[in-house]
C-alpha positions in Angstrom: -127.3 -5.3 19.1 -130.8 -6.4 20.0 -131.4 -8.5 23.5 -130.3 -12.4 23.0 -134.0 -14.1 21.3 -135.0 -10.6 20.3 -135.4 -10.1 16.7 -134.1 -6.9 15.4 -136.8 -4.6 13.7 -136.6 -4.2 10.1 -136.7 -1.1 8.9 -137.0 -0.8 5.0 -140.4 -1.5 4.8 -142.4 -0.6 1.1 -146.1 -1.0 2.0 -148.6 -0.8 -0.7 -152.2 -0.6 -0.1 -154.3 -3.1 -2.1 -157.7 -1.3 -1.4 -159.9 -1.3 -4.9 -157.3 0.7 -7.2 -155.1 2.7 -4.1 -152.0 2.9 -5.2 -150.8 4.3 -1.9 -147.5 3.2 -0.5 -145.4 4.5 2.4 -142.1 2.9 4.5 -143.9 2.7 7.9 -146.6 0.9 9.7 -148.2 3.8 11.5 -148.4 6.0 7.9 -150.2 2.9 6.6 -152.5 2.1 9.4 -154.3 6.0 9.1 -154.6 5.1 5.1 -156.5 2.4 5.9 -158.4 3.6 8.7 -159.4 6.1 6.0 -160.5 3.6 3.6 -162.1 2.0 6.0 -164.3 5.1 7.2 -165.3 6.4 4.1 -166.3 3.0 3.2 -168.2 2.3 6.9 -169.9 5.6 6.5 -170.8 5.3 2.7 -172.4 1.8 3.9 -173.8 3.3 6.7 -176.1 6.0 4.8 -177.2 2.8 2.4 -178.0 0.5 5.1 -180.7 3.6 6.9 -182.8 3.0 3.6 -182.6 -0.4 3.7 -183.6 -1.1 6.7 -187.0 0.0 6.5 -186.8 -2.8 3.4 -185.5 -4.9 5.5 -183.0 -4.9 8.6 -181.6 -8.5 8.6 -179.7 -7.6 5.2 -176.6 -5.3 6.1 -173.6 -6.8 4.8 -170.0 -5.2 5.0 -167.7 -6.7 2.3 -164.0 -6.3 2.4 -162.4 -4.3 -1.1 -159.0 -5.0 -0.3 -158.1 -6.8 -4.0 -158.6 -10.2 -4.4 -160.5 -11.1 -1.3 -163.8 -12.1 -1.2 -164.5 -11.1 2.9 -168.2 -10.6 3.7 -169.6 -10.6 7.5 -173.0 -10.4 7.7 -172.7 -10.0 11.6 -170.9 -6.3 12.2 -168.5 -3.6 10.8 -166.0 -4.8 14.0 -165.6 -8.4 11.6 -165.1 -6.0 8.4 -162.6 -3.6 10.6 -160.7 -6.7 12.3 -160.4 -8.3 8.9 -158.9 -5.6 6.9 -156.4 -4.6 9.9 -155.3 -8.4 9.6 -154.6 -6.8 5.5 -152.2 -4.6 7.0 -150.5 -7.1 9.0 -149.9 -9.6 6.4 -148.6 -6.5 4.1 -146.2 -5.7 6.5 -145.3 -9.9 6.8 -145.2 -10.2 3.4 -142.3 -7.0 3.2 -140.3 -8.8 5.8 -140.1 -12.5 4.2 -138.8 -10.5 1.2 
């Protein structure tokens, strides 16, 4: 029985990763935050090797947009907006398992 005010953790958890066409899915929250980070590095580094060309073009354009599915997140300003954002992904993923 959890502490009086405490919320007890829930347990079943099916989280699916919504990353282009990932069809990844695992029960916990620590399996699902490396398969993101994953994601996230292959896709930071993949950028990264783009944006050395461009930037003798033209430095002011790096842009790091998010692929989770049906979001539309760009920053303009640095990969930590892109990294926070998609983290926040995994959040609500785990939200939207518990008001189910």
């Amino acid at each position: 029985m959890p502490p009086p005010g405490k919320v007890p953790r829930k347990e079943n958890l099916w989280l699916q990763c919504e990353w282009g066409s990932c069809s990844f899915v695992c029960s916990t929250m620590e399996k699902f935050f490396e398969h993101v980070t994953q994601h996230l590095q292959q896709h930071l580094h993949g950028s990264g090797e783009e944006e050395e060309e461009e930037e003798e073009d033209d430095p002011l354009e790096e842009e790091f947009s998010c692929l989770w599915q049906e979001c539309g997140f760009c920053s303009l300003d640095s990969s930590a907006d892109l990294i926070r954002h998609v983290y926040f992904h995994c959040y609500h993923t785990k939200l939207k398992q518990w008001g189910l």
